[in-house]
N, C-alpha and C positions, 0 to 999 in steps of 0.2 A: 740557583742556590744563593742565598745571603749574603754578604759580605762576613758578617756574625758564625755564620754556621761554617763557614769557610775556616776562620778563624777557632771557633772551637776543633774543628777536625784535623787542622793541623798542629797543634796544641796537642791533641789527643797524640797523633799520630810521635810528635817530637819523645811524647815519655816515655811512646811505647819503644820507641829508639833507644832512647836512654837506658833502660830496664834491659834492653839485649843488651848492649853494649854491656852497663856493669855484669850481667851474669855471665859474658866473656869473660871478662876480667877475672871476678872469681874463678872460675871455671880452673883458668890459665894459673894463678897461683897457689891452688889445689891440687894440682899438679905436678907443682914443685916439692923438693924436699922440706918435711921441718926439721926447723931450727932448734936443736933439745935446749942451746942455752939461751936463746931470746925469750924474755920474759915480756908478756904484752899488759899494761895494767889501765884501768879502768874504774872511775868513778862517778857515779849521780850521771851517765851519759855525757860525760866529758867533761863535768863543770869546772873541774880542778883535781890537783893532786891531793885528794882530800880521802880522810876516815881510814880503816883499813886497808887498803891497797896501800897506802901512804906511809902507812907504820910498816908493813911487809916490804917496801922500798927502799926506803930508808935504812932499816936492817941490813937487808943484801948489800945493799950501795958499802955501806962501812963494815963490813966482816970483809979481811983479805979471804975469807977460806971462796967469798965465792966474783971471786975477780976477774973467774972467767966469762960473766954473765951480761950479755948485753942486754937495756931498758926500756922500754919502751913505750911511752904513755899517750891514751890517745884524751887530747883535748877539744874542745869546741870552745870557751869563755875567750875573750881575747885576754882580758886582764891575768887569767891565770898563764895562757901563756907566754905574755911580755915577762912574767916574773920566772917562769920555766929557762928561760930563753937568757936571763942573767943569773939566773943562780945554776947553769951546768953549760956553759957555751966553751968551756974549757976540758970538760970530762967529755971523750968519744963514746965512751960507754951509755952512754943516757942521751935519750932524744925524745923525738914527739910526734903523732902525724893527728893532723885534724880528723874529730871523727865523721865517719859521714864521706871522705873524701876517696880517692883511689888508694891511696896509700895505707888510708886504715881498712880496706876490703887487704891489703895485700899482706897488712901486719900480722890480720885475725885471722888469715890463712895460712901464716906460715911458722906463727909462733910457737914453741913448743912448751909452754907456762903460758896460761891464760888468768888472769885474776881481777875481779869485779864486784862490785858491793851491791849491782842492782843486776841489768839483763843486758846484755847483748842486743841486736835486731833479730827481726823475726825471721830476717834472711840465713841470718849464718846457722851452720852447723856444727858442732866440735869433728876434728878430724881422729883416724889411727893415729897416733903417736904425740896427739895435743893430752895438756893434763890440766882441767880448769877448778880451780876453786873462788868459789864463790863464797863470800862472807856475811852477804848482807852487810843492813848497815843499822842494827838498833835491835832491841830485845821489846815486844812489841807492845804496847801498852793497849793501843788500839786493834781491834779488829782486824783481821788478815785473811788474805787469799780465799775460798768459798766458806768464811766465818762472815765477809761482808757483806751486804745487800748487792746484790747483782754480781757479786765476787766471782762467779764462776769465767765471766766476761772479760772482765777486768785483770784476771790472773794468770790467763792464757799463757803470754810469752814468760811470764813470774815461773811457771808451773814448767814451761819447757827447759827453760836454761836451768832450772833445780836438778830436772832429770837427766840433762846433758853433763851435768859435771859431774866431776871426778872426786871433792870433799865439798861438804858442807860447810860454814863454822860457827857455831853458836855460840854464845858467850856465856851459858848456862844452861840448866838443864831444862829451866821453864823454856826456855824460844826451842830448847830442842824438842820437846814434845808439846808443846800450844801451837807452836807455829809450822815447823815443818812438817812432824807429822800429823797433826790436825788440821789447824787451820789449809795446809798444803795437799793434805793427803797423801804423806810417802808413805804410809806403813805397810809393809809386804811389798812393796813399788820400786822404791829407790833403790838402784845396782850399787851406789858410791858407798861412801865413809861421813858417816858425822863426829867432825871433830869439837869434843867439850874441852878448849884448853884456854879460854878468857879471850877477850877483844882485844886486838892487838894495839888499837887505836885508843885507846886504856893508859898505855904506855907512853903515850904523848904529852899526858895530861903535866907529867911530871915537869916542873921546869924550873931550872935555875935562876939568878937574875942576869946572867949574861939572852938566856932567853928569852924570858922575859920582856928584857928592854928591845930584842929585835922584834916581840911582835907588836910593841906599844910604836916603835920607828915603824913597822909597816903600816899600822891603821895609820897611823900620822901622814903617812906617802899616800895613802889615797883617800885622803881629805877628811879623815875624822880627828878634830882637836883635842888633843887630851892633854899636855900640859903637862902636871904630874897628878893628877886626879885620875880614883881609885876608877876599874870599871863594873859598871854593872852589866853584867850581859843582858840581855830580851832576847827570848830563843823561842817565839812561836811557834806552833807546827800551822801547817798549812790548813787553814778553814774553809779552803772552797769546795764545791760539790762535783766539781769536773775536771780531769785534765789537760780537757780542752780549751781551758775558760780560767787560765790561771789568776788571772787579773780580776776576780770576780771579790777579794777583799783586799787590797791594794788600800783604798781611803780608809775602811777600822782599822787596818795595821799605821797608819800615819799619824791616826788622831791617837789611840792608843800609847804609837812611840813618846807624841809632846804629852802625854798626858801624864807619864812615867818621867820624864825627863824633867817634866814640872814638879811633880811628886820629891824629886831627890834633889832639887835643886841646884844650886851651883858647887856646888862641892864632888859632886862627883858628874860621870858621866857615860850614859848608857850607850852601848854599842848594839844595835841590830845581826842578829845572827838570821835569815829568813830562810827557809824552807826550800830546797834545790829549786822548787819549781817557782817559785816566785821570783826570782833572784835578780833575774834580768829586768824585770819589768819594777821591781821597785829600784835599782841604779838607775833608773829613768827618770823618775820622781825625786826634785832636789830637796823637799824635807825630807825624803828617807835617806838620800845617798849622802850626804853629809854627818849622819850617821852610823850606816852600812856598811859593815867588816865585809870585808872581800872577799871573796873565793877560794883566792889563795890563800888564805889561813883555815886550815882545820878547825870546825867544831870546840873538838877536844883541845887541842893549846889553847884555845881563847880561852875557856874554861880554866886554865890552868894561869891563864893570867888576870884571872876577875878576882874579884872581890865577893862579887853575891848573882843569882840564878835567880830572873822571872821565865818564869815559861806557865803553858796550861796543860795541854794532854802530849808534849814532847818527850820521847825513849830518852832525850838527854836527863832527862830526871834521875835516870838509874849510874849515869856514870858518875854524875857532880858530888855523888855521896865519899868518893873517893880521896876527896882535897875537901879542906875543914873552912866552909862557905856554907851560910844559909840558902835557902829556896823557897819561893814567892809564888804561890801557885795561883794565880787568875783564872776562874774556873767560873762567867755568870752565869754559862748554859749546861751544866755537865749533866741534868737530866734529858734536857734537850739534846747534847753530843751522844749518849748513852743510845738514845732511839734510833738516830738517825745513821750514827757510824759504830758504834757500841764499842764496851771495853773488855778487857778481860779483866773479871772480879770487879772488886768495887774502887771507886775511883778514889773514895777516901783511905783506902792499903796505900795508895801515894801519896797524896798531899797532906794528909792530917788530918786532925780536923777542922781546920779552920783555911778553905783556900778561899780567899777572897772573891767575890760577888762581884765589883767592880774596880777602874783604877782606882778610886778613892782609897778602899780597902787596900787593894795593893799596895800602893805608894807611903802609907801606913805602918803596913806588916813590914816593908823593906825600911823605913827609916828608922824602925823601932830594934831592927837586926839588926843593923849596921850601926847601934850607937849605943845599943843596949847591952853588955857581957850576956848576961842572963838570958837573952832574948836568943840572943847568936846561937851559944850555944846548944838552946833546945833544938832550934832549927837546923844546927849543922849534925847533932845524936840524929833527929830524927831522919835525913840525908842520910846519914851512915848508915843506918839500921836497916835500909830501904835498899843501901846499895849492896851491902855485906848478902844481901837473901839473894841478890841476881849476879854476884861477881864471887865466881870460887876462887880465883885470883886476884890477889890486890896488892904483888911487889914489884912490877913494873915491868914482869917478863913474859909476858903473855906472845907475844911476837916470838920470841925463838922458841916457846912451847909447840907452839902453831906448827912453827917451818919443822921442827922436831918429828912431830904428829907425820906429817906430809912424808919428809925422808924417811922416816922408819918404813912407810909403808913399799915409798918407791925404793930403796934398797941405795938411796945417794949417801955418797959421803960427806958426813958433817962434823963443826965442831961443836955444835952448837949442843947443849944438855939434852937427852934422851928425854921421851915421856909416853905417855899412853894415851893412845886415843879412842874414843865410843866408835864401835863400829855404828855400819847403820841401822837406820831405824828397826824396832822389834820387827823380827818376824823377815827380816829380807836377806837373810845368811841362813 
């Protein structure tokens, strides 16, 4: 035998060790009791405390009514977690265990609140006495689950963690019926509850200037200059064709960024918001990362601290209508994205009619927003108009409507305002 082939078989042999070993593990604290008040929470596969889970955190964290609750978040970003790690190394209540590791097999086994914006792994299971709600994480612009070319593939563990929880939560009633029960296929299926009571991560958006100025001090902490110049956000959604090949448009989002950045000149200054899955791989890259808001900052507060929204086919389109900000829509291929990953409806119900063709256009349509009254405000009516159709809620309390939704069902005590939630899908009651 080879010296090669040696080395493959033992290689083989190591993972196949490894793979008993963790299903010990499981095994063993499957075993054990859960924990009704340990809450285990979960975003974009660890990237940070970000979107919904983050607004549901945050909540609990500051309501004394639930102070009995321990936290739990599991990470993989290092950056998110050196900021994890200084903003609660003082509160016992709140911790972290990396995902991926023994500890997050041991969290997701024992926890009794499970709560997540995307999936789980393919390994775990929800247990008797676990309660998961899953939120998602956007109201979907694009194609979804066996809506998309090879979807049925591709939505496997999407489709099982849907049907393993306990609520749904939709932020309106289009993603409630486009996405779950269509695009998903729960109708008749789904055992849970879909709850229609707003995104909770909605609620973030909101910010004062004490806020404000922390999250302009945090981009500044990890190298993006601003000075006192306004921000423009850049919110693409991810353009590649694989998840395995995330780095497949890394150099268009670069040239793109200077091209935008050149466009608005010196007066202001564009921050990179990039697509979970890129994220790591453009902080690699020093024309991006000198740009590139961090992980640790949510989405939605950036937005709450901009000035003005480039994006193309990004679900953030639907929140930015919220806060009274134009939106810049770069759209060269949207017949070509239309083929290839398709929309639901037509792409011009978003952008207008007029979304820019190339940066030139863009850089354009944003100078002319930002300097024009006239200009601003059609573009921030038309933002509102956009967002008012996908948000039943729009006064900042979407988050305790949520928890509300949830308690009413499980019979817990709360302070928070009573409300009503969509059961699930037609036809599964």
């Amino acid at each position: 035998m080879s010296l090669s082939s040696s080395v493959r078989r033992f290689r083989s042999t190591a993972r196949r060790l490894k793979r008993a070993v963790d299903a010990e593990r499981i095994a063993f604290w499957r075993s054990r009791p859960v924990r009704p008040d340990q809450v285990l929470y979960e975003s974009f596969a660890g990237n940070g405390m970000l979107c919904n889970p983050e607004a549901i955190f945050r909540h609990l964290l500051a309501d004394p009514a639930y102070a009995r609750l321990t936290h739990v978040w599991a990470l993989a970003d290092d950056d998110a977690i050196e900021r994890f790690r200084a903003e609660f190394a003082g509160d016992r209540r709140v911790s972290f265990v990396r995902r991926g590791s023994a500890s997050y097999r041991q969290a997701l086994a024992v926890s009794g609140w499970l709560i997540n914006n995307a999936t789980f792994p393919t390994w775990f299971s929800k247990r008797e006495g676990q309660v998961y709600l899953n939120t998602w994480h956007g109201t979907p612009l694009k194609l979804m689950g066996f809506d998309m070319p090879s979807g049925a593939v591709q939505s496997a563990n999407t489709l099982r963690n849907f049907l393993m929880s306990d609520y749904l939560l939709a932020a309106n009633p289009f993603m409630a019926e486009t996405m779950y029960e269509g695009a998903y296929r729960l109708t008749n299926v789904y055992p849970g509850t879909l709850i229609e009571e707003g995104y909770p991560r909605i609620d973030r958006q909101r910010l004062d200037a004490a806020a404000e100025a922390a999250v302009r001090a945090e981009l500044e902490g990890s190298g993006v200059v601003l000075g006192d110049k306004p921000i423009v956000l850049f919110a693409p959604t991810w353009r590649g064709t694989s998840f395995d090949d995330p780095e497949d448009n890394i150099d268009e989002l670069a040239a793109q960024l200077a091209a935008l950045q050149a466009g608005v000149g010196n007066d202001r200054v564009v921050v990179l918001k990039t697509h979970q899955i890129v994220h790591a791989h453009a902080s690699a890259r020093p024309e991006l990362a000198r740009s590139l808001a961090p992980n640790s900052i949510p989405s939605n507060v950036l937005l709450g601290a901009s000035a003005g929204l480039v994006t193309d086919y990004s679900s953030m389109a639907y929140d930015v209508g919220l806060l009274a900000m134009p939106v810049i829509y770069l759209a060269p291929d949207p017949a070509e994205y239309a083929r290839t990953r398709g929309f639901y409806g037509d792409y011009a119900e978003v952008s207008g009619p007029d979304p820019a063709a190339d940066w030139t256009a863009a850089s354009a349509q944003l100078q002319a927003a930002l300097e024009d009254d006239v200009e601003f405000d059609r573009r921030a009516t038309l933002s509102r108009e956009l967002s008012a159709r996908m948000h039943a809620h729009r006064d900042g309390r979407n988050t305790a409507r949520v928890l509300a939704a949830i308690l009413a069902r499980t019979g817990t005590a709360a302070t928070i305002p009573t409300s009503s939630s969509t059961s699930a899908p037609k036809g599964t009651e």
